[in-house]
C-alpha positions in Angstrom: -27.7 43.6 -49.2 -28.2 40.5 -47.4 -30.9 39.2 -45.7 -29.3 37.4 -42.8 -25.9 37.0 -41.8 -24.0 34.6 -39.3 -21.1 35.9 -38.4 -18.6 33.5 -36.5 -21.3 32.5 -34.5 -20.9 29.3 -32.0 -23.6 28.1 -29.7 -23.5 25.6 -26.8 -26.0 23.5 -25.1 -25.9 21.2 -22.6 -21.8 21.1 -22.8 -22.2 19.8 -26.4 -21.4 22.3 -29.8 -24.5 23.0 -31.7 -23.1 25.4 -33.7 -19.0 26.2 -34.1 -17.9 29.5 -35.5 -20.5 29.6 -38.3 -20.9 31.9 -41.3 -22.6 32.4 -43.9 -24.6 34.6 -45.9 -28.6 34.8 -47.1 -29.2 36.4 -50.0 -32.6 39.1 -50.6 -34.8 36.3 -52.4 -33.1 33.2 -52.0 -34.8 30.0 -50.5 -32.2 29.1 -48.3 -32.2 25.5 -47.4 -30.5 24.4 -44.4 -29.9 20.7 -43.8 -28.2 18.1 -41.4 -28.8 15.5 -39.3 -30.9 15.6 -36.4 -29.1 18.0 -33.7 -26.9 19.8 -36.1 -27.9 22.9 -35.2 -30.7 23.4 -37.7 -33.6 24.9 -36.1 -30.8 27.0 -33.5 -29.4 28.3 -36.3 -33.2 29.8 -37.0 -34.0 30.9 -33.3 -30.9 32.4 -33.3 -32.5 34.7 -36.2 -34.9 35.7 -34.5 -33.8 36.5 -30.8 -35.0 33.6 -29.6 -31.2 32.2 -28.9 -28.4 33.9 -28.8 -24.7 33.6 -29.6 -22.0 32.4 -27.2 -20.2 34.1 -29.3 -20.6 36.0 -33.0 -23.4 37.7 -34.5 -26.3 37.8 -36.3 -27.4 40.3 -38.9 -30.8 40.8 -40.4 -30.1 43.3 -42.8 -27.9 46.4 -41.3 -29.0 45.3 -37.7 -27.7 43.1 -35.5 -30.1 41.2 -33.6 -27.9 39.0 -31.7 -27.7 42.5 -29.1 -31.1 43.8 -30.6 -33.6 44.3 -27.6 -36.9 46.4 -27.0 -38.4 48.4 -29.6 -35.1 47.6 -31.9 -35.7 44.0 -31.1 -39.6 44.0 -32.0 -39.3 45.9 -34.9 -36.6 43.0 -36.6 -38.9 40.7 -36.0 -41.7 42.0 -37.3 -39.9 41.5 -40.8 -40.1 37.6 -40.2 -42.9 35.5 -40.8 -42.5 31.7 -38.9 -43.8 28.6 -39.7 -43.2 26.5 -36.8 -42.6 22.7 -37.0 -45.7 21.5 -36.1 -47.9 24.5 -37.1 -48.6 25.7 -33.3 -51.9 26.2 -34.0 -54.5 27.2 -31.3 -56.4 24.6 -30.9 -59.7 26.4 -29.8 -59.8 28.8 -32.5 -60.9 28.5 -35.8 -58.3 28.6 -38.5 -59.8 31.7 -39.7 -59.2 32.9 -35.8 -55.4 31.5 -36.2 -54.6 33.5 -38.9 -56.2 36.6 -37.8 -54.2 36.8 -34.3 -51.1 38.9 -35.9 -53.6 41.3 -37.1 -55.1 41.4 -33.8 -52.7 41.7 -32.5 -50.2 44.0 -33.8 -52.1 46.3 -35.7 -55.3 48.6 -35.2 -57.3 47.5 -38.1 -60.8 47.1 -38.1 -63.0 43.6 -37.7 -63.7 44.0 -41.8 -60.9 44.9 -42.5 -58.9 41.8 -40.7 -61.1 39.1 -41.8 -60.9 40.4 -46.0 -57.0 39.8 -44.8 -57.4 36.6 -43.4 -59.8 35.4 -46.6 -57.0 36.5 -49.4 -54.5 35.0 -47.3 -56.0 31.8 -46.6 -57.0 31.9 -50.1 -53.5 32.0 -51.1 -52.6 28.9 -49.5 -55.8 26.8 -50.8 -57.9 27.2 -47.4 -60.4 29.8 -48.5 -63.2 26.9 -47.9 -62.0 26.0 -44.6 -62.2 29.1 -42.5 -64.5 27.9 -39.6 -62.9 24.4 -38.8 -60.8 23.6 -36.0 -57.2 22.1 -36.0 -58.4 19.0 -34.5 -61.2 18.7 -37.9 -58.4 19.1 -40.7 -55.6 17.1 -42.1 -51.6 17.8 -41.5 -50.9 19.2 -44.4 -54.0 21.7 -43.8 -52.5 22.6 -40.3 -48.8 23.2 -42.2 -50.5 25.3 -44.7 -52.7 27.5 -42.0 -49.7 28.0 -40.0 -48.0 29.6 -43.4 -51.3 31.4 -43.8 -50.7 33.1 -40.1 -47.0 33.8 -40.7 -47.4 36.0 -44.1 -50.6 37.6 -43.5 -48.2 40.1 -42.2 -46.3 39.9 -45.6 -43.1 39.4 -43.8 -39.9 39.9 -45.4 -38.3 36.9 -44.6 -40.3 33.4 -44.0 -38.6 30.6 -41.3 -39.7 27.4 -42.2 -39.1 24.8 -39.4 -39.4 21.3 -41.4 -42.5 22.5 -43.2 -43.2 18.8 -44.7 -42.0 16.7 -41.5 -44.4 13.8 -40.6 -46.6 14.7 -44.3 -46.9 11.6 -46.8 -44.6 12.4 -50.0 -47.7 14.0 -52.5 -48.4 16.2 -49.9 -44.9 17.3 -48.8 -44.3 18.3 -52.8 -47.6 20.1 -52.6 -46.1 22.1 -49.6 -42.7 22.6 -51.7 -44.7 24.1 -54.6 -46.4 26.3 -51.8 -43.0 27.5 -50.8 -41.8 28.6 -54.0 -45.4 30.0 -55.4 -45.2 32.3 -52.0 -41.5 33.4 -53.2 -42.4 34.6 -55.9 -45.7 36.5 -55.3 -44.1 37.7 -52.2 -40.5 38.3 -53.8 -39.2 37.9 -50.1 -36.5 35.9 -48.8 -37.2 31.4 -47.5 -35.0 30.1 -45.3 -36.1 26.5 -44.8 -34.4 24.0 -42.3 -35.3 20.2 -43.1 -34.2 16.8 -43.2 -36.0 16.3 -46.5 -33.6 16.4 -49.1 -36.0 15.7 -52.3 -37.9 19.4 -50.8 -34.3 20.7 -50.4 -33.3 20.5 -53.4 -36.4 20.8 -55.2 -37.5 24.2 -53.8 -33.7 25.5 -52.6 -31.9 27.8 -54.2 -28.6 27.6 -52.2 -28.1 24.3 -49.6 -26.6 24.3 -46.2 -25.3 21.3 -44.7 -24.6 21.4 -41.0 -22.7 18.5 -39.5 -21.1 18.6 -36.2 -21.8 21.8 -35.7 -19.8 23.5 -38.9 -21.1 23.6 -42.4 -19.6 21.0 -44.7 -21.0 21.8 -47.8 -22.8 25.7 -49.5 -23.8 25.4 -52.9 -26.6 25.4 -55.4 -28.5 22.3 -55.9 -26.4 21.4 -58.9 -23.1 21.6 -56.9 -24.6 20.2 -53.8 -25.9 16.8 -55.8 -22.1 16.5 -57.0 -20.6 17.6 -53.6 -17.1 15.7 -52.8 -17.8 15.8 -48.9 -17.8 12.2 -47.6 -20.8 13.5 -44.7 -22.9 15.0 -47.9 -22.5 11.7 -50.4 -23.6 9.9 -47.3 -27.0 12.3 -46.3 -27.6 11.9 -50.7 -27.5 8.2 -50.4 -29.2 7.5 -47.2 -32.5 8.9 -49.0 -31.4 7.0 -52.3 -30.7 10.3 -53.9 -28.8 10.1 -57.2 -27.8 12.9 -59.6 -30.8 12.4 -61.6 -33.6 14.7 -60.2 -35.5 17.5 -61.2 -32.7 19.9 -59.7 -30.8 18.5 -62.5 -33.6 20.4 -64.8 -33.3 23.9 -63.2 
């Protein structure tokens, strides 16, 4: 079964075609990478996974259901399989990241104080933070804030993980440190990554399957291996314009 489906989907906004007829399908377990130019439909393609757009036209499957006419306690219940890392880590900025991570706990679920907080240690713990539990967001790095905002979205252990460019504004060791993160978390979790980015180094580091968005259609699906060698003039451009050749370590995979 698939994870997530897009089904002829098409999106507009502001008279302009984010997304045109689109489909494609996400695999249980693959890190789906998703990449494009800024305003190819990227992270709409990912709030349109979750209910937070929805089609003009098409649909979108998570599984069997289809959440692009999903709403109530149907609606709630698909998204509880998702965990989301948001772009800039949308952390609360006068709670502690211990506090951050907790909230999901809080507030979806009837477990004790104890009980959330052992949670919150082993998850935290899981993403390198285990010593940094009482600082605020405005006391800790980027890459700290990226990595407490993944903390939050699997504490739940979601099925499914959205990451909304997980290593944008990072300098280059820590963005491969995040990419590592990504595909440790994939395989203690054995869920599903779908990962939107402009980063192509992380893309096809970490990716199992590549999208490339461009004008609002996809241009090029493949595995790292075909996507380096893809024949698509809009592809051999993105590869060069971060001097990308065909020696990598996707080539080693």
């Amino acid at each position: 079964m698939n994870a997530v489906s897009f089904q002829n989907v098409s999106k507009t906004l502001g008279g302009k075609v984010i997304l045109n007829d689109v489909s494609f399908d996400i695999k249980k377990g693959d890190v789906f990478v998703i990449v494009g130019p800024s305003g190819a439909g990227k992270s709409v393609s990912l709030k349109h996974m979750v209910r937070l757009m929805t089609p003009d036209k098409g649909n979108v499957m998570v599984g069997n259901d289809n959440v692009s006419t999903a709403a109530g306690n149907e609606l709630t219940l698909i998204r509880r399989k998702f965990g989301y890392l948001f772009q800039g880590g949308a952390l609360l900025a006068w709670m502690t990241i211990a506090e951050n991570v907790a909230l999901p706990l809080r507030e979806h679920t009837d477990l004790d104080d104890c009980t959330i907080m052992d949670k919150v240690h082993d998850t935290l713990k899981m993403v390198g933070l285990e010593n940094d539990t009482e600082k605020l967001p405005a006391n800790i790095s980027g890459g700290m804030i990226k990595r407490a905002g993944l903390a939050r979205a699997i504490i739940e252990s979601p099925e499914i993980i959205l990451y909304d460019e997980p290593t944008s504004g990072l300098d280059p060791v820590t963005s491969r440190h995040i990419d590592k993160l990504i595909v440790s978390l994939r395989a203690e979790m054995n869920g599903t990554s779908i990962v939107v980015t402009h980063d192509l180094h992380s893309a096809l580091s970490i990716g199992t399957r590549i999208a490339m968005l461009y004008h609002g259609d996809i241009v090029e699906l493949a595995t790292p291996e075909d996507f380096i060698n893809s024949t698509d003039q809009e592809v051999k451009e993105f590869l060069a314009a971060q001097y990308i050749t065909r020696r990598g370590a996707w080539e080693r995979k």
